[in-house]
C-alpha positions in Angstrom: 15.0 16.6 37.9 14.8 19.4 35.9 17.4 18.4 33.6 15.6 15.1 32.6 12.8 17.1 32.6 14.5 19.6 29.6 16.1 16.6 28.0 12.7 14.9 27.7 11.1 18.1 26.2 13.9 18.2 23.7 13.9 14.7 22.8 10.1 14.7 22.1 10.2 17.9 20.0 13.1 16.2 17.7 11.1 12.7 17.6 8.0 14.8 16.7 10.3 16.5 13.7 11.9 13.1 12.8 8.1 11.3 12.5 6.5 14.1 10.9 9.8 14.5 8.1 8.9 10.2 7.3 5.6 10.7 6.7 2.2 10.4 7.3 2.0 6.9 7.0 4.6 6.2 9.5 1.6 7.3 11.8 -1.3 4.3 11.0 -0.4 2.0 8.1 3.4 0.6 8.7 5.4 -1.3 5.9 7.5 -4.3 7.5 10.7 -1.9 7.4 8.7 1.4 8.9 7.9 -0.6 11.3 11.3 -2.1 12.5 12.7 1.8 11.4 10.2 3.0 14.1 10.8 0.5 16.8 14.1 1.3 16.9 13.7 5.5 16.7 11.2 5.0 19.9 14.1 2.6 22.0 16.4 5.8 20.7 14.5 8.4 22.0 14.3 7.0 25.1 18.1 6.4 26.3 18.6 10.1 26.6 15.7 10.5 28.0 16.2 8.3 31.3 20.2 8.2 31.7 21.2 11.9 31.7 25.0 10.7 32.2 24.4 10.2 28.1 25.0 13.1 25.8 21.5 14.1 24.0 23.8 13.8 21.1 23.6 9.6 21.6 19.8 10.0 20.9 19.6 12.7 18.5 21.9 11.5 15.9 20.8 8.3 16.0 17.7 8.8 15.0 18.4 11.2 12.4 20.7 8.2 11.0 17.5 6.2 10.9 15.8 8.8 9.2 18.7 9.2 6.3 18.2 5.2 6.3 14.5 5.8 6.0 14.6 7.8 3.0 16.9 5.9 1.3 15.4 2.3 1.3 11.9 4.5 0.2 13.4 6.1 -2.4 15.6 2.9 -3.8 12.2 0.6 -3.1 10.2 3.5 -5.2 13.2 3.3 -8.0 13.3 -0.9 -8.7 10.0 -2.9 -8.3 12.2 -6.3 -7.5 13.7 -4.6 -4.5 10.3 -3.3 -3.4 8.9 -6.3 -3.8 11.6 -8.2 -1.5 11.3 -5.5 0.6 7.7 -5.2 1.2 6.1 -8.1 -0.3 3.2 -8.3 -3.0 -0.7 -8.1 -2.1 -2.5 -11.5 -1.8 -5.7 -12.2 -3.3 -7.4 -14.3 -0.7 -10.8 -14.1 -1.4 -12.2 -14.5 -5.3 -15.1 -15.3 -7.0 -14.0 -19.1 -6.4 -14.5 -18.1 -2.7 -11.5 -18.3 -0.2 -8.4 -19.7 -0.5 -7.1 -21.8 1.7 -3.4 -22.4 1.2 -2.9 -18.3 0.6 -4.1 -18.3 4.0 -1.6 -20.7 5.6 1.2 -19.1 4.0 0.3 -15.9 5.5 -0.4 -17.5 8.9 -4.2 -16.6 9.3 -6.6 -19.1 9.8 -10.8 -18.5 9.0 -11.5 -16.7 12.4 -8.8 -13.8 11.8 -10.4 -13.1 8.0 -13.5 -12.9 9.1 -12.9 -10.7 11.8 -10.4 -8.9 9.5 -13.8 -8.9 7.1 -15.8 -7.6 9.9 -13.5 -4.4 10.4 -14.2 -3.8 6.6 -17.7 -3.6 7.5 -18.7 -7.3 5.4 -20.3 -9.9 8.3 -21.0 -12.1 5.2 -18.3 -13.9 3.0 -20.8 -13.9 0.1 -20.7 -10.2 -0.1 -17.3 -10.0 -1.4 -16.0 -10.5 -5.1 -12.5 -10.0 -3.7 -10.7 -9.5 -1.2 -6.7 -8.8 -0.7 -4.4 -8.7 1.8 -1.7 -5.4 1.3 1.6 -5.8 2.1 1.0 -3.5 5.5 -1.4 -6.5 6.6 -4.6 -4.3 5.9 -7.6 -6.0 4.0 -8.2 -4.4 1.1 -12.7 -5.7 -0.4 -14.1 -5.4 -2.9 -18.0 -5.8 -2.7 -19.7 -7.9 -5.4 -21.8 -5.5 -7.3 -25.4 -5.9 -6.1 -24.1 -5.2 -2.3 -21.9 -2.3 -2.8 -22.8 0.8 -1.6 -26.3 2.6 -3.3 -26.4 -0.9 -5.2 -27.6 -1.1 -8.6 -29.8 -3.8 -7.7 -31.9 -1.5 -5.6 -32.6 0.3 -8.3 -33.1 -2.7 -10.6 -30.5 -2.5 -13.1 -28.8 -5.0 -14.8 -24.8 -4.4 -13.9 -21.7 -6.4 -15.6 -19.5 -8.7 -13.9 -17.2 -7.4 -10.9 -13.8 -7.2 -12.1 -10.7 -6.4 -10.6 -8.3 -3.7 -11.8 -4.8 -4.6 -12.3 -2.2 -2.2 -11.4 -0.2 -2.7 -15.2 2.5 0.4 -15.0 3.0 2.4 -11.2 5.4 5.4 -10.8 6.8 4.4 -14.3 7.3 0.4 -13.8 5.7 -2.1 -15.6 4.4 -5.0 -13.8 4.3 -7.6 -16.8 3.0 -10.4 -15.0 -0.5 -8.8 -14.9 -0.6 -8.3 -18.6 -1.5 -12.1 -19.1 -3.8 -11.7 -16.3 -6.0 -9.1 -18.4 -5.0 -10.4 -21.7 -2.8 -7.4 -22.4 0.5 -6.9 -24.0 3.2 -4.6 -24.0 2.1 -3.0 -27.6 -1.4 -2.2 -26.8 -0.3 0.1 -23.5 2.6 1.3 -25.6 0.0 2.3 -28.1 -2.4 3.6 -25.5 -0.2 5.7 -24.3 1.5 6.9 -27.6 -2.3 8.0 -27.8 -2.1 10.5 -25.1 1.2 11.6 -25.9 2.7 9.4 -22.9 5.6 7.5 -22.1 6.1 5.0 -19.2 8.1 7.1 -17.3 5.3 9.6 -17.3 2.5 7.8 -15.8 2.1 7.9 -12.3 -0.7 4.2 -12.7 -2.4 2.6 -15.0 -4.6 0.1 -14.3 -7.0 -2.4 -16.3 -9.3 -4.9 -15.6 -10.3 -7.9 -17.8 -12.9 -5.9 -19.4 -10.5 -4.1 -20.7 -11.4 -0.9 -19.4 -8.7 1.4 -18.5 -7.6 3.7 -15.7 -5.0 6.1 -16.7 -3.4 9.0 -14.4 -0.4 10.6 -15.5 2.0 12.7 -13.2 0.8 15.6 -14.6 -2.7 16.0 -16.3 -5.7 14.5 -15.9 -7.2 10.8 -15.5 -8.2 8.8 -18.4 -11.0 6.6 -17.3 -13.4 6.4 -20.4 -11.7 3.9 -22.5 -10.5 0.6 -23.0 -7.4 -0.8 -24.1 
């Protein structure tokens, strides 16, 4: 008894270190393969737990395998966007200012009842509150309000406010999504230029962002944001 009972101890301590070394994500918002990666440390941790005719060893290094493999698929997913995205998936607008989209939601296997509770837990009980809505690739819902109900709302204070707009992530951790230039009217040139402007190359910017305002969000790795201009 009092071996299971150090085994346990020791297994827990080493699961604590292996969870804590993945990150802090690993402890609310899963991607598809932190999840599975989890799963499996968890059904590790607990064969030398129970069977004590099993070396600890069994346990241990098998779940610090899983961590290697962790670290790797993060840091090759991080590296190339077309792996990540493979990997992971791409967010899903499912709500726009055309109102919900149906066939988005049957690909993704939700039907009305689990948006709008999904809505709910975003704190929006009315579909006409939201300008947009998007489904991340860890299956959280991502809103965002239309302007006249978004929190302390211009409309209280009875200003006139533009048109809600959605940011488009155009260059993360130095990749450059090119399909969302056409979605802002953007090219290639004009963020080259940009970022010329600021003494920036691609591989130095951490996200860039615009929206079809043209208004620009700019954080490098190191240095401040840019958020007063436009592209």
């Amino acid at each position: 008894m009092l071996t299971v009972f150090i085994r346990s101890i020791i297994t827990y301590i080493f699961l604590l270190f292996i969870m804590r070394l993945m990150g802090k994500r690993q402890l609310s918002e899963l991607q598809p393969f932190e999840f599975v990666i989890t799963l499996i440390v968890a059904e590790l941790a607990c064969i030398p737990m129970s069977d004590t005719s099993i070396p600890l060893s069994y346990g241990i290094i098998p779940m610090f395998t899983m961590f290697i493999l962790h670290i790797a698929i993060t840091k090759l997913a991080s590296k190339n966007h077309k792996f990540n995205r493979f990997l992971n998936g791409v967010p899903v607008v499912i709500i726009s200012p055309r109102g919900i989209d149906h066939r988005l939601l049957d690909k993704l296997d939700m039907n009305v009842t689990d948006l709008l509770h999904a809505l709910r837990a975003a704190g929006y009980f009315y579909p006409g509150e939201v300008a947009y809505a998007i489904m991340e690739t860890n299956g959280t819902l991502s809103v965002l309000p239309k302007s006249k109900y978004a929190p302390v709302t211009p409309s209280d204070m009875s200003l006139n406010v533009e048109k809600t707009e959605m940011p488009y992530p155009i260059i993360c951790e130095g990749n450059l999504f090119s399909e969302n230039l056409t979605l802002t009217g953007t090219t290639e040139e004009a963020v080259d230029a940009l970022l010329e402007r600021h003494s920036l190359r691609r591989d130095d910017v951490l996200l860039f962002t615009v929206d079809k305002q043209k208004k620009v969000y700019l954080q490098p790795y190191t240095g401040d944001a840019v958020t007063e201009e436009t592209i």
